[in-house]
C-alpha positions, 0 to 999 in steps of 0.5 A, a space after each residue: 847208229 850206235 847204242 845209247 849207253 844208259 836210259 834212265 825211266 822214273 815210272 814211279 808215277 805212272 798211274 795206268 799202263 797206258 801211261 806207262 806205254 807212253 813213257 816207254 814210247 817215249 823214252 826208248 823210241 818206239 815208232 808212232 805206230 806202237 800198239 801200246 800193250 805188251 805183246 807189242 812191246 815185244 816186237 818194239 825191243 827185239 825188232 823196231 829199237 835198238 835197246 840201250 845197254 843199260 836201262 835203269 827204272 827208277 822207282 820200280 817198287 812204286 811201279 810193282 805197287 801201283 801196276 802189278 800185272 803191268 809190272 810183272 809183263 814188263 819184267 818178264 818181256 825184258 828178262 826174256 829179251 836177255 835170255 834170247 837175244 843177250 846181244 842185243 839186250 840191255 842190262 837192267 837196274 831196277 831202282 
């Protein structure tokens, strides 16, 4: 199967981080068993999903505001994913 070629996520309105695991779930196509936390988003973008190569997230700074700890796991999930498997990674924009 080949790569979608952009994703585009508006987590501007995200009110918690099971919301935010959901639309994640949802839009990269995350299997029915993810666990829904960070450690298996880990698991989901190097393992069980092929990334798109590019994932735009719309409205980042509303997330950062609203979920900052969530915001900060997620970055920090997806900048290790460029520095260990850049292959496999998608670039990212923040909007």
């Amino acid at each position: 199967m080949q790569r979608l070629e952009k994703v585009v996520i508006d987590v501007g309105d995200v009110a918690n981080a099971g919301e935010l695991h959901q639309l994640l779930m949802t839009a990269l196509g995350f299997p029915g068993f993810y666990g829904r936390n960070w450690n298996a988003f880990w698991d989901a973008i190097t393992a069980l999903v092929e990334m798109p190569e590019v994932l735009r997230l719309e409205r980042w700074q509303e997330l950062k505001e609203t979920l900052p700890d969530d915001a900060r796991w997620m970055k920090r999930c997806l900048d290790d994913m460029q520095s260990q498997f850049p292959q496999f990674a998608a670039k990212l924009e923040y909007a």
